[in-house]
Every structure is written in structure tokens, then in C-alpha cells.
C-alpha positions in Angstrom: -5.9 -4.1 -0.7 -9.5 -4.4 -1.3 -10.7 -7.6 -1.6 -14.2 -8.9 -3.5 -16.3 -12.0 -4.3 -14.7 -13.9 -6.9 -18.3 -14.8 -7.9 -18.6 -13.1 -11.1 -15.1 -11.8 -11.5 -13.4 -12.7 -14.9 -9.8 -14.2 -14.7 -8.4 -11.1 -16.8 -9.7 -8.6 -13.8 -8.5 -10.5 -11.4 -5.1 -10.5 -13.3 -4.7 -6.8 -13.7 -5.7 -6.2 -10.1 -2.9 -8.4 -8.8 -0.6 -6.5 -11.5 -1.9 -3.2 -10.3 -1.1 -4.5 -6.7 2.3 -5.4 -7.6 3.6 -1.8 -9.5 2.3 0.0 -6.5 4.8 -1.5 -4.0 8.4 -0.3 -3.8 10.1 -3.3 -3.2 11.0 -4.7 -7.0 12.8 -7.6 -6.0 9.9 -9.7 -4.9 8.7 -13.2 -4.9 5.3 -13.5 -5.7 3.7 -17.0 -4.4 1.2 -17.3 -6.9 -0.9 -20.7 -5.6 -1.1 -21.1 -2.5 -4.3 -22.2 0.4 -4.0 -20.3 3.6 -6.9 -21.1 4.8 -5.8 -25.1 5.1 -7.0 -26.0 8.9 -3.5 -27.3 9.5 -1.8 -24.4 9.2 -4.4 -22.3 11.5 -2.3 -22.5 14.4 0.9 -21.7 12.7 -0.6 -19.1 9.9 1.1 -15.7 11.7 4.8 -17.2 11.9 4.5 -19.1 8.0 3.3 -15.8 7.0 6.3 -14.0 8.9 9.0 -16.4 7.4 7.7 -16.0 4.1 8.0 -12.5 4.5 11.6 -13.1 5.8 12.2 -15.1 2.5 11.6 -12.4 0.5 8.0 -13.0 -0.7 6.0 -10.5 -1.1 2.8 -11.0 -2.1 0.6 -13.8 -1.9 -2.2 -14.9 -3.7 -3.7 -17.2 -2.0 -6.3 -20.1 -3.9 -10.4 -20.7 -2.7 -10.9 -24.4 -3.6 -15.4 -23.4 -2.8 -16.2 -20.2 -3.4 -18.7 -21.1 0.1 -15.2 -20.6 1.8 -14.7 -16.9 0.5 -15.6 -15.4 3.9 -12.9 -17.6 5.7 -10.3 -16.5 2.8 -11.4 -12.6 2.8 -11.2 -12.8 7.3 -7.8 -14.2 6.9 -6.6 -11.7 4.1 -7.6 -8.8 5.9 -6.0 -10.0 9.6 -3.1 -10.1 7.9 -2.5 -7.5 5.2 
């Protein structure tokens, strides 16, 4: 999935590109975790086995929430370690 600044980027775009995410995958019984903060230090250490239980749980997609857009770079390192 390609990932860009949200500097700049309009709630409606970043809407349809999570849509267009979704109605590419095959799986259609999904959950989607729609708020959630990955890149909270205390779940560093643990990130790869939350991440494989969710999966395990049936979610599918997560979108994950910047709370400072100066933290983009850490979000954007840890979306694309583990796409």
C-alpha cells in the first residue's frame, strides 16, 4: 500500500483510499480497526506479536492514528515493516 504525508491530504481522499484498499482484498469478512496508535512506545517491544494476534482475530486492516504529524516518519517506518 502506498503510503503519503497526510500534510495536505483532505479527509475525503484519505477515505476513498482506505475504501479502495479494502475492495481490492479477497477476504470480505474482515474487521477493520479503524483508530488505533501503533506507534505508542509501550507497545514497541510487543508490536510484531499484537499485530499477529490481530491478524489471528480476524482483522484485517488497520488504520492506524498520528496524534503530530512530526511523528509521520515513525508511523510510515512502522507501516511499511509490517505490511
Amino acid at each position: 500500500m502506498e503510503l503519503t504525508s497526510p500534510v495536505g491530504v483532505d479527509h475525503f481522499t484519505a477515505a476513498l483510499r482506505v475504501i479502495a484498499t479494502i475492495s481490492r482484498t479477497t477476504e470480505k469478512n474482515m474487521l477493520i480497526d479503524s483508530h488505533c496508535h501503533l506507534d505508542f512506545p509501550e507497545l514497541n517491544e510487543d508490536l510484531p506479536a499484537l499485530l499477529a494476534r490481530a491478524r489471528e482475530a480476524g482483522v484485517g486492516l488497520m488504520v492506524t492514528i498520528s496524534t503530530r504529524v512530526a511523528k509521520f516518519a515513525d508511523l510510515k517506518e512502522i507501516v511499511e515493516t509490517h505490511d
